[in-house]
Legacy VTK file of the C-alpha trace (Angstrom):
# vtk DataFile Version 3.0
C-alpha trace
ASCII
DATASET POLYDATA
POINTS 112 float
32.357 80.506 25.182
35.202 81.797 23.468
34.725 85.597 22.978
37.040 86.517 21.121
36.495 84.647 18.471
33.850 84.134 15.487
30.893 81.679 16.904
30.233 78.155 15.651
27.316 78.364 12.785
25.728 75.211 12.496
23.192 74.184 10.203
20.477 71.740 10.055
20.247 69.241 7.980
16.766 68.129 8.254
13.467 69.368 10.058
12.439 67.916 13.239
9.045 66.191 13.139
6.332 68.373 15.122
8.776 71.708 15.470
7.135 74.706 15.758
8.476 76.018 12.307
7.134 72.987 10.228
4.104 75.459 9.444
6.018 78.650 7.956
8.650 76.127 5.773
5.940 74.049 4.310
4.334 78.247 3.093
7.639 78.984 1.857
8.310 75.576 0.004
4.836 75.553 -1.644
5.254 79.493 -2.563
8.899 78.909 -3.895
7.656 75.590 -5.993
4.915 77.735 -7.329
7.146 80.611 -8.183
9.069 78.172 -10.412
6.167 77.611 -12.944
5.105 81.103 -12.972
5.733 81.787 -16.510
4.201 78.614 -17.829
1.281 78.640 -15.267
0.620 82.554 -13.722
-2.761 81.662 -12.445
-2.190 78.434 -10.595
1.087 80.046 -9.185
-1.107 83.192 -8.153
-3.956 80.599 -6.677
-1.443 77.891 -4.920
0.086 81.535 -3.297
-2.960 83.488 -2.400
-5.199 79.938 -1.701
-3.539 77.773 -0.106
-3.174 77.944 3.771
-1.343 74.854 5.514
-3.066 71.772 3.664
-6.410 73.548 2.584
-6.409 74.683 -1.126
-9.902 76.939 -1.775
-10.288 78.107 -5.075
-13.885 79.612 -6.209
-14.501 80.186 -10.194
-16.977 80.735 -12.618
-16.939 78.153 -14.815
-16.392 74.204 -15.122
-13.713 74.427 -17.523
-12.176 77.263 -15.382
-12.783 74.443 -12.375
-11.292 71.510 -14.750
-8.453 73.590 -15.871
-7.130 75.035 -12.443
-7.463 72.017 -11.286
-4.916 70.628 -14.009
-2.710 73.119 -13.506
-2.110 73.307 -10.010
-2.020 69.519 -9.739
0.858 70.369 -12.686
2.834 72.744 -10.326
2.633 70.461 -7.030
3.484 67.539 -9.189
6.462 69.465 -10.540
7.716 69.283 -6.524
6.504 65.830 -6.586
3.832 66.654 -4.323
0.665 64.899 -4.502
-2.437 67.187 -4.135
-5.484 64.890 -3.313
-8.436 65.120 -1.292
-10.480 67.073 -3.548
-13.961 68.210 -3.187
-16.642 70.343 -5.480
-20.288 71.308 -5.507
-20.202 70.347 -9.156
-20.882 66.907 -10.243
-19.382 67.996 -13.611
-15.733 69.116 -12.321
-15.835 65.723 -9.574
-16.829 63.666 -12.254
-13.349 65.061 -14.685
-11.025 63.764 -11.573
-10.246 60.692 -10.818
-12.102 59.391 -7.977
-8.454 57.815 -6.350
-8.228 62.064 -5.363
-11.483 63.008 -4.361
-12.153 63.426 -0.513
-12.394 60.207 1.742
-14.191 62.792 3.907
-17.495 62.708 2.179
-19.966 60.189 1.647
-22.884 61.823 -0.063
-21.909 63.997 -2.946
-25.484 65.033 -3.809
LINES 1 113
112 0 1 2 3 4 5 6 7 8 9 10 11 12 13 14 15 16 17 18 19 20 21 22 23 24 25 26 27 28 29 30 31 32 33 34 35 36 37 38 39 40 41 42 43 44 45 46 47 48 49 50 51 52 53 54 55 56 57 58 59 60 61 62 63 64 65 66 67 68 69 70 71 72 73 74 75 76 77 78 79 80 81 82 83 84 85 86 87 88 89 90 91 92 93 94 95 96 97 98 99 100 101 102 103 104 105 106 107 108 109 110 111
């Protein structure tokens, strides 16, 4: 409580579990891994910025090998952050059946 001096800056080392900030750092991680590969992947780094929210990735294209190759790509970029993005869903049989079934979603039983 020294005035008349400069205060104490401290800095954390580490993030407590369940803080209120977790969400906005995980964003910023994510965007700044993403912003790393930019050059060698602009449209994954564009999707994993503009589709991912928290833990939820949504991407929506026109093509299977659009599907199969975003899918390669952003699993590229994550993996380059060692990040493991699993959990994956699709309403095409074609673009589940080109990942392995160790990532697809736990979550759902029926795919038909």
């Amino acid at each position: 409580m020294d005035r008349n001096r400069a205060p104490d800056v401290l800095e954390m080392g580490v993030l407590i579990f369940g803080a209120s900030c977790l969400l906005a750092c995980a964003q910023e991680i994510k965007n700044l891994n993403a912003l790393e590969h930019q050059q060698l992947f602009p449209e994954a780094t564009k999707a994993i910025i503009e589709n991912h929210y928290e833990d939820d990735y949504l991407e929506s294209v026109d093509t299977v090998a659009t599907a199969n190759r975003m899918f390669n790509e952003v699993r590229a970029v994550y993996g380059q952050g060692r990040f493991n993005l699993c959990n994956w869903i699709s309403n095409s049989r074609e673009v589940l059946s080109a990942i392995s079934p160790d990532l697809h979603s736990p979550r759902v039983k029926n795919k038909d």
